[in-house]
Backbone bond lengths (Angstrom), bond angles and torsions (degrees), N, CA, C in turn:
res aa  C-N    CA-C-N  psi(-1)  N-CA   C-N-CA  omega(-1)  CA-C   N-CA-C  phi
1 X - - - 1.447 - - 1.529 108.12 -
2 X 1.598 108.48 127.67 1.643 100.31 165.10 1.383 125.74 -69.52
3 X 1.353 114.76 178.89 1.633 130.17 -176.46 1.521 79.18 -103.24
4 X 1.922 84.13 141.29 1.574 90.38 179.74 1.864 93.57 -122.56
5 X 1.387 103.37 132.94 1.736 109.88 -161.84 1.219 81.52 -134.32
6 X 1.985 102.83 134.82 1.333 117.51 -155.57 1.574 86.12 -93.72
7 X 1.328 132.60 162.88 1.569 156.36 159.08 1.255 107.66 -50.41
8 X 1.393 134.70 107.18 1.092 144.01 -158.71 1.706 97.70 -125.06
9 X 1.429 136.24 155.56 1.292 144.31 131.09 1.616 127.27 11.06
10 X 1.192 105.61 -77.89 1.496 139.93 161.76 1.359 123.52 -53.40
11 X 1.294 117.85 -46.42 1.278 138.18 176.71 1.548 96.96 -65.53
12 X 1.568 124.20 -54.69 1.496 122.69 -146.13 2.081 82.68 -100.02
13 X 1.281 131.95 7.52 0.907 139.07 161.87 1.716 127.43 -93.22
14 X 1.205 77.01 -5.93 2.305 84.36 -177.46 1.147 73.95 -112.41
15 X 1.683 147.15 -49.66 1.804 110.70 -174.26 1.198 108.24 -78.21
16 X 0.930 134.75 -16.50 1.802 123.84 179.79 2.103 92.27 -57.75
17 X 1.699 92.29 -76.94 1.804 98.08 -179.44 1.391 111.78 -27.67
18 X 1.336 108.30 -42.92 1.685 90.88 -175.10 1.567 132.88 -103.52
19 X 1.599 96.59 6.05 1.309 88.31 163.28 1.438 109.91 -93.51
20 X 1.207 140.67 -19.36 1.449 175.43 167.18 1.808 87.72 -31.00
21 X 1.710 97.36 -65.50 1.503 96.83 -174.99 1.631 117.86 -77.96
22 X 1.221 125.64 -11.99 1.409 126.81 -177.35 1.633 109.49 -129.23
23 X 0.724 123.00 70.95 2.062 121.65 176.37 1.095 93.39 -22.61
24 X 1.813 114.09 -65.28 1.544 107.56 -141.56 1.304 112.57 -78.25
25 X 1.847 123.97 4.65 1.488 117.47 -168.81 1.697 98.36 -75.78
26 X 1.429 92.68 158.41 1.554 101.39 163.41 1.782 129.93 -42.21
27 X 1.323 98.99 -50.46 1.489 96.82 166.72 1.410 118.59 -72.63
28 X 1.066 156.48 -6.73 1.519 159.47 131.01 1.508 113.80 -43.30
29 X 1.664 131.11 -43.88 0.966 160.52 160.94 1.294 107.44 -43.69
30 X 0.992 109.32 -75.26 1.611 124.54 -166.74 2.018 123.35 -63.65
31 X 1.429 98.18 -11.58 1.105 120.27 177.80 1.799 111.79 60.78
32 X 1.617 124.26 26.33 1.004 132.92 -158.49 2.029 92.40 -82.53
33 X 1.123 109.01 -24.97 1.579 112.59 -175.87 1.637 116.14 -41.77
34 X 1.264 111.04 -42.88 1.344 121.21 -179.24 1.618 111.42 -59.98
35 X 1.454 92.64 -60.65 1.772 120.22 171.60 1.340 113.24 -44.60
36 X 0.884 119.70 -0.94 1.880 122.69 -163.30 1.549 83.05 -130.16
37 X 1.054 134.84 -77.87 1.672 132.95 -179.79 1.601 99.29 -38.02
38 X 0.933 142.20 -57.00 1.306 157.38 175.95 1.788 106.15 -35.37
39 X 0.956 108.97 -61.36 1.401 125.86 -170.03 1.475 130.01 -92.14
40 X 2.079 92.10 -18.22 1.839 99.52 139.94 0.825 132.34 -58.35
41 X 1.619 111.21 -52.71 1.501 139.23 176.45 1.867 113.59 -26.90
42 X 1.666 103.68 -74.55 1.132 123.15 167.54 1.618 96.57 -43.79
43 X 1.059 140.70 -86.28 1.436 146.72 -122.15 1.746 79.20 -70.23
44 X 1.051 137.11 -38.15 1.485 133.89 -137.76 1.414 102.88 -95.09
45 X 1.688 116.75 -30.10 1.105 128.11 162.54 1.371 113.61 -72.44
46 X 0.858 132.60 -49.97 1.268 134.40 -163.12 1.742 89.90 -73.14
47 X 1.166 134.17 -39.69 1.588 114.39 168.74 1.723 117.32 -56.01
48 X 1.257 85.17 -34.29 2.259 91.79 -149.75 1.272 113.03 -69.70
């Protein structure tokens, strides 16, 4: 079973940086960048 690690700030900030640095990678591709900001967002509220 995996570890499930909630979407953090930082987290949705190293995929932004790295799709940022590679267009053509899959995560740039995949349009998951938004989805990851998205799901900090939530997680960050749901703490504060």
């Amino acid at each position: 079973m995996s570890k499930h690690t909630e979407m953090d700030k930082d987290a949705a900030a190293r995929i932004q940086s790295a799709a940022a640095r590679d267009q053509e990678s899959d995560t740039a591709q995949s349009g998951f960048e938004p989805r990851a900001q998205s799901a900090a967002d939530r997680h960050q509220n749901e703490e504060g």
